[in-house]
N, C-alpha and C positions, 0 to 999 in steps of 0.2 A: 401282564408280562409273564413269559413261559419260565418254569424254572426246569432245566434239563438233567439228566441227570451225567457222572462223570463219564462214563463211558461215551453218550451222546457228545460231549465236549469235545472229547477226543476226535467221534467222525465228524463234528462239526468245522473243527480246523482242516481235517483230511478233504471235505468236501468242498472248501474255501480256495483250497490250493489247487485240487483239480479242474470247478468252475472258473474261476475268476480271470484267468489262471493267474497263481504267482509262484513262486519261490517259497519253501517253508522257511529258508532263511531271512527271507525276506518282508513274509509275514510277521517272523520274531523282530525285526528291524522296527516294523511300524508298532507293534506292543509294546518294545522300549522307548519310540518315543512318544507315548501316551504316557507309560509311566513316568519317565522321566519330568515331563510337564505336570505331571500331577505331584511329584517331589518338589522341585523347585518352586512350585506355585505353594506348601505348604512349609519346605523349611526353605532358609537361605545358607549365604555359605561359610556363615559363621560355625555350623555344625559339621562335625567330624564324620565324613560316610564310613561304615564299616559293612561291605556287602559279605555275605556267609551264602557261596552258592554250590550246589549241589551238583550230580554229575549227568542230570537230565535235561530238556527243556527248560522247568522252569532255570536250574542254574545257568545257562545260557540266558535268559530272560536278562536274570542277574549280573552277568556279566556284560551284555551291552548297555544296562542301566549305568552300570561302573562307569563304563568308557564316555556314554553322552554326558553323564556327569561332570567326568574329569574335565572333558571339555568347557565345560561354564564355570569352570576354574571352584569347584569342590574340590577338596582334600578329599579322596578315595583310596580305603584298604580294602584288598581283597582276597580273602581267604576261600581258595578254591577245595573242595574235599571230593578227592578223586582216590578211594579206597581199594577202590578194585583196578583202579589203572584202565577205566575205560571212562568214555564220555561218549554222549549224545553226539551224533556228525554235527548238528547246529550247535552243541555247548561247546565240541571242538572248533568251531569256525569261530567262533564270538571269544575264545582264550587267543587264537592265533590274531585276532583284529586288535584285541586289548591288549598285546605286547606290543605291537607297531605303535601302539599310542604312548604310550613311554615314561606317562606322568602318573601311574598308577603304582600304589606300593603294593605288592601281589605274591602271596603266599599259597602252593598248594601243598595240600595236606594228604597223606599219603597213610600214616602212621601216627607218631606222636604229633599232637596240635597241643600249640604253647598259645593262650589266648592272650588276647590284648586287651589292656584297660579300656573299657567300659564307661563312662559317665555322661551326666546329664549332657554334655555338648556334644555327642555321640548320637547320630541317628544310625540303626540297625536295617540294615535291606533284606531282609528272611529269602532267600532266593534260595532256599534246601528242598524241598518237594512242593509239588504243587498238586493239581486235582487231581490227577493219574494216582497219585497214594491207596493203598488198600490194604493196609497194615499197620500196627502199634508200629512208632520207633521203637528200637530198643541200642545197646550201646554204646558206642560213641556220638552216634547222632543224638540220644537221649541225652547223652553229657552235656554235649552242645547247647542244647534248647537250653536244659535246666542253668546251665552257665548266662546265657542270653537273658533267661527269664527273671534271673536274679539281682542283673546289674540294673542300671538306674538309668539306660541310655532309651531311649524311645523307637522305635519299632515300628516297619512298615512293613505287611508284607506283600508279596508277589501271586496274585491271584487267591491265594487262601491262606493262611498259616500253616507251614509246616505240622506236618502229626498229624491237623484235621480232617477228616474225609468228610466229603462233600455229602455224604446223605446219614446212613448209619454209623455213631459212636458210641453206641449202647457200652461196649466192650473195648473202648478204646482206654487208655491211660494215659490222662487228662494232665498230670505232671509232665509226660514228653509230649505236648504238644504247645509250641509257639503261643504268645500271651504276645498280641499285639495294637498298638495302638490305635493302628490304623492298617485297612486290607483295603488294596486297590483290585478290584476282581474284573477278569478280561470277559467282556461283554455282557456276561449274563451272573444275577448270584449265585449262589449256590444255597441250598434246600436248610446245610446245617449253620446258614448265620443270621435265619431268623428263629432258632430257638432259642429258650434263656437260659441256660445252662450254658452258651457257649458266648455269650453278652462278652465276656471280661477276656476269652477267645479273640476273636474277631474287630472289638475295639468299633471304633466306626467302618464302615468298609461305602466303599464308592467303587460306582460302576465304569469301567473305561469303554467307550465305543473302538474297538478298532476293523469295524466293518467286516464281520465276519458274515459268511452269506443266512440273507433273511428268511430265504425261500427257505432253509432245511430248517428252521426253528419255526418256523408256519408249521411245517408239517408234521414233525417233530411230536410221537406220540409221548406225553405225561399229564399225570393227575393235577400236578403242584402249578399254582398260578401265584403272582402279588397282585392283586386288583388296582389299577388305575384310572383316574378321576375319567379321562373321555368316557370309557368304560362305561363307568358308574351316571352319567349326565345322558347319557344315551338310552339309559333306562328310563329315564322321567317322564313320568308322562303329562305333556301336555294340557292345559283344563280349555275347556271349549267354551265359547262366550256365554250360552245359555245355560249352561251348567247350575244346576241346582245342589243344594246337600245330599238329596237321594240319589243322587250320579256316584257319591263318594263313599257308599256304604254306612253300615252299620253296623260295628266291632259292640261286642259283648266282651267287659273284662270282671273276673271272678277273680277277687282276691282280698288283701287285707282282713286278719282273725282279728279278734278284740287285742287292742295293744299294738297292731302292726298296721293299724290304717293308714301309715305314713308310705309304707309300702304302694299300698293301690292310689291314695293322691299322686304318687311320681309318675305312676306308669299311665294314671289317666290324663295327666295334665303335658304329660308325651305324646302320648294318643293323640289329644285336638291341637295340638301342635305338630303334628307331623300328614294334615289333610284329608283325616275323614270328613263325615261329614256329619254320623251320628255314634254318640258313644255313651252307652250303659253300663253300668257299672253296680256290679252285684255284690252286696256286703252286707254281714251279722247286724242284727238291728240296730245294735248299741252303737255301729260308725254311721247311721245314715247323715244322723245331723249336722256330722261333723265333713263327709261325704259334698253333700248339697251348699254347704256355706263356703267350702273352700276351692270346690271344681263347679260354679253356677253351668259351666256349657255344658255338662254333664246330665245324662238321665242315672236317676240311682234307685236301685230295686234293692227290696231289701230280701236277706234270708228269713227262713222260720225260727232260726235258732238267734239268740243273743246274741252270743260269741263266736262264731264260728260259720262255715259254709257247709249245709247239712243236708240242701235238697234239692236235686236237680233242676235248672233254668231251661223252658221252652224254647230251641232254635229258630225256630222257624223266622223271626224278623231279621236275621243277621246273617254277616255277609263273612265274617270272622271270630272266633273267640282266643283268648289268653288266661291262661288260667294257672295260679301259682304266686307272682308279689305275697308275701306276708300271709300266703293262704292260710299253714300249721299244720299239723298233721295228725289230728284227731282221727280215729278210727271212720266215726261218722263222716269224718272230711274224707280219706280216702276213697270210703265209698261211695260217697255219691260224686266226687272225682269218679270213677271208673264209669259210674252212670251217665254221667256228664258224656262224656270221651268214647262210648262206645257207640257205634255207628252211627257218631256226627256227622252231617251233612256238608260241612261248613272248614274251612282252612284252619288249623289248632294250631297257636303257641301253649306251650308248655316250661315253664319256669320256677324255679329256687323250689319251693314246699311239693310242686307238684311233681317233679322229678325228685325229690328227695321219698315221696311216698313209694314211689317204681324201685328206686333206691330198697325201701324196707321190705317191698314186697317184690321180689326179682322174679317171679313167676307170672306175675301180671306184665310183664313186659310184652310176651305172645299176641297181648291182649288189646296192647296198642292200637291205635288207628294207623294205617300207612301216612305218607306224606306229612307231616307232623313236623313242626321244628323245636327241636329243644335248645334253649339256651345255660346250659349248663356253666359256673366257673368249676374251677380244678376240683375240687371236693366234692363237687356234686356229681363230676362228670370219674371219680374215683368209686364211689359208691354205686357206678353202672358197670363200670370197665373192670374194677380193680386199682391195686393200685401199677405202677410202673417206674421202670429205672430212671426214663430221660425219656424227651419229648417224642423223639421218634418212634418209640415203643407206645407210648400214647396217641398218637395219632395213627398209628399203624391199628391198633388196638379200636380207636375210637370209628376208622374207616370199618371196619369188621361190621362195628355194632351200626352204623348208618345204614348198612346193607342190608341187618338182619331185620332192623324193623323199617327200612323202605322210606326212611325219614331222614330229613335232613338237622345236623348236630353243629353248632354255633360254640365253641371251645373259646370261650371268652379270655381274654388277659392279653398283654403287647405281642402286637401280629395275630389278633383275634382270627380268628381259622373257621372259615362253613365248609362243612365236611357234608357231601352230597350224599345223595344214594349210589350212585354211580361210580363213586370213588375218588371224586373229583376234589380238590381242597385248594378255596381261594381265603390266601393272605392278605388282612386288611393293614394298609399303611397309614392308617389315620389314628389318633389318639395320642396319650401320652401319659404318665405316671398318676396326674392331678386326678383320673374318672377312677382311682385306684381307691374310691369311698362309698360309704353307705348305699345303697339305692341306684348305684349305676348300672345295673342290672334289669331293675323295674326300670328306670328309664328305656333301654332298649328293649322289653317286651311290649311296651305302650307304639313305639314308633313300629315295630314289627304288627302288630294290631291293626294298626291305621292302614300298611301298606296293603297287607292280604283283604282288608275290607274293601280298599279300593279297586282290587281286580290283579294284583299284583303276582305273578307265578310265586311259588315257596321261594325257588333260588332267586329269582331275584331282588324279593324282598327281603333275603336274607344277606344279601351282598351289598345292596342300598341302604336297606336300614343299621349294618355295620359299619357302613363309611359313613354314613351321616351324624350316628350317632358318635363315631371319634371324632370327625369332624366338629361337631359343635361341640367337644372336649376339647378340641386346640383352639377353637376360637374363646371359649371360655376360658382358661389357661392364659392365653394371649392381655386379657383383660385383670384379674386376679389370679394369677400366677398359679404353678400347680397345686403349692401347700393351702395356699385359700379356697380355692378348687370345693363346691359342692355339685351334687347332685341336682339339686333347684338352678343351680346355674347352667347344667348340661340344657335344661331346658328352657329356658331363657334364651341360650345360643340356638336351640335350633331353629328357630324363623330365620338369622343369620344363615346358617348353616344352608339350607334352602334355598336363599338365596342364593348362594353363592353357585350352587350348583345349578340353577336354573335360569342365571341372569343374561344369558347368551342367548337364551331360548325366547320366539315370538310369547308376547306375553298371553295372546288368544291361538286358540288354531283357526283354520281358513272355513272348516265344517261347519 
């Protein structure tokens, strides 16, 4: 799913009215009765409507929501705020339709606004700005909000929250902006209500179809995608009936120091769970034993050193490496990290310790190999970038650095984000609070392991092995709940998880 940006919203309505053709009024007519069905379907009419519409679009929105309301015999007040004495020709047509209607209590505001009690039997219609916004509220409409935001009455709004802009709030001011329960958003999301800073913003939000044309969102040039399941299933590939393990690759993973071997058991026991076919597994002397007794499908090589990863591993057998779970960041280890990593042959994951060494040493970054995926969480991915005010500054920031080393950047945490080379950044919609533990991390470098060993392009093992591995977080989740939630269960879930994505699919190919 395309995420466009506001401007594109705007000629996307424009080019709806001109193809289809219809009426812009008319177009507003079918938005309110989506929203209105998604009101009634969520409260009834035991709750006191109070709509708050503005003197654009969406308060027209607003205002025909009023009126289909009134109609299903809701109690609706409407306080219109028309400050300049001018309205939108459609907010003026939808005031003129909602007087005719008759059963509307209806206030406009012109100057002084005396507010109305507020309480929990109170549902709030936010119909004040919608995505066209490009600017801090400030004044009376700040009064508003903050009055709104304070009461106890429940809150829906009209395509976005008032105050919120639809891509950058770095600079916005986050007290005049709408705190709503729930955001019914017209057709498409919008960019700032998968960040989390804006979580307690935006409340749950739900997408209304109201058929706006599909041809100009095909076309429709933007970076920002949310990945969906066809998507992701279309990616799979296939296994052919003669298929042997040497069809599946073989992933080399270097990881776990002395003390962190718990680290490289997750990612390896992801790894032969997510369809290689061989997997080696490179660790300090002192974990082999521990290595071989716990991962038996495992090959385990060991280092020269005890403790630690100290001396570069022969490529030549391997189809992928991963290198980072619990590695440490002993001097020794970084360097023969760099050894390791420079002019690999082979498709590189890079994870926790081993981004954390690029981290220490920000002049080896140059030094990188192209194509490369790192899987950084927020800390690690702070220690490349900097740090940053809000997500968009981060990811703007984080797109920069995908570019400059030609590699693709995996911004782990809810709506985990692969940030291409190209500049591209697909939203993953799978997971949940519960993978918010130890080792979830090394869990998805192991499945990303397995993919690239199998033949897997970078992005789209970075897109699959994101969805899969949330995926087997909600199915695990679904079973022990988020708080019982371990890592060893994320992998457990993914033969599930696999499943699930593959079960439509012939189980041989015809080859």
């Amino acid at each position: 799913m395309k995420i466009i940006s506001s401007t594109q919203l705007k000629e996307l309505d424009k080019y709806t009215i001109a193809k289809e053709p219809v009426a812009s009024i008319d177009l507003m007519e079918r938005a309110a009765e989506e929203l209105t069905r998604a009101i009634t379907h969520r409260w009834d009419t035991s709750f006191h409507i109070v709509v708050f519409a503005g003197p654009g679009n969406n308060g027209g929105d607003a205002l025909a929501v009023a009126r289909m309301l009134s109609k299903q015999n809701y109690h609706v007040e409407v306080f219109l705020f028309n400050t300049k004495g001018k309205l939108s020709e459609e907010c003026q047509t939808n005031l003129e339709r909602l007087k005719e209607c008759g059963s509307v209590y209806f206030t406009e505001v012109s100057t002084q606004f005396d507010p109305p009690v507020l309480t929990e039997k109170h549902l709030v219609v936010d119909g004040l700005f919608g995505s066209g916004l490009n600017k801090p509220l400030n004044g009376g409409f700040a009064a508003v909000v903050k009055y709104i935001n304070a009461s106890k009455a429940q809150v829906v709004a009209i395509d976005v929250p008032s105050g919120l802009m639809c891509e950058d709030n770095t600079y916005n001011i986050r007290q005049n902006i709408i705190r709503a329960d729930v955001t019914l958003s017209i057709q498409l999301p919008k960019l700032s209500f998968l960040f989390p800073e804006n979580e307690d913003i935006v409340g749950e939000w739900q997408l209304l179809d109201i058929q706006l044309k599909k041809d100009f969102i095909d076309t429709a040039q933007s970076p920002y995608y949310i990945t969906e399941e066809e998507e992701i299933r279309s990616l799979i590939k296939p296994r052919k009936r003669f298929a042997h393990k040497g069809a599946f690759g073989h992933a080399l993973l270097i990881a776990g120091s002395y003390g962190m071997a718990g680290a490289s058991i997750l990612s390896a026991r992801a790894c032969l769970r997510s369809g290689v076919g061989l997997l080696t597994v490179h660790v300090p002397i002192h974990n082999h034993d521990l290595l071989q007794t716990t991962v038996p499908e495992a090959i385990v090589q060991t280092d020269i050193h005890d403790h630690y990863f100290a001396e570069p591993v022969d490529t030549d057998r391997y189809q992928a490496i991963a290198i980072g779970p619990g590695l440490g960041q002993e001097e020794d280890t970084a360097l023969a990290m760099m050894e390791q990593i420079q002019g690999c042959p082979v498709p590189l994951v890079l994870d926790a310790d081993a981004i954390n060494i690029f981290g220490t040493h920000r002049n080896w970054l140059s030094r990188m190999p192209k194509r490369c995926i790192l899987t950084p969480h927020l800390k690690e991915l702070e220690r490349l970038i900097g740090k940053c005010m809000d997500t968009y500054e981060r990811l703007t920031k984080t797109k920069e650095l995908a570019a400059y080393l030609q590699s693709y950047i995996i911004i782990k945490g809810s709506w985990s984000t692969v940030v291409t080379p190209e500049g591209n950044c697909y939203f993953n919609p799978t997971g949940n609070p519960g993978m918010a533990t130890a080792g979830s991390g090394d869990v998805l470098t192991g499945i990303l392991a397995a993919l690239l060993a199998q033949g897997y392009t970078q992005e789209d093992a970075c897109r699959l092995g994101v969805y899969v591995h949330g995926l087997a977080g909600d199915i695990a989740a679904e079973e022990k709940g988020e708080i019982g939630t371990t890592s060893s269960d994320l992998i457990d879930a993914l033969p599930a998880a696999w499943k699930k994505l593959t079960e439509t699919k012939d189980r041989f190919t015809k080859e």
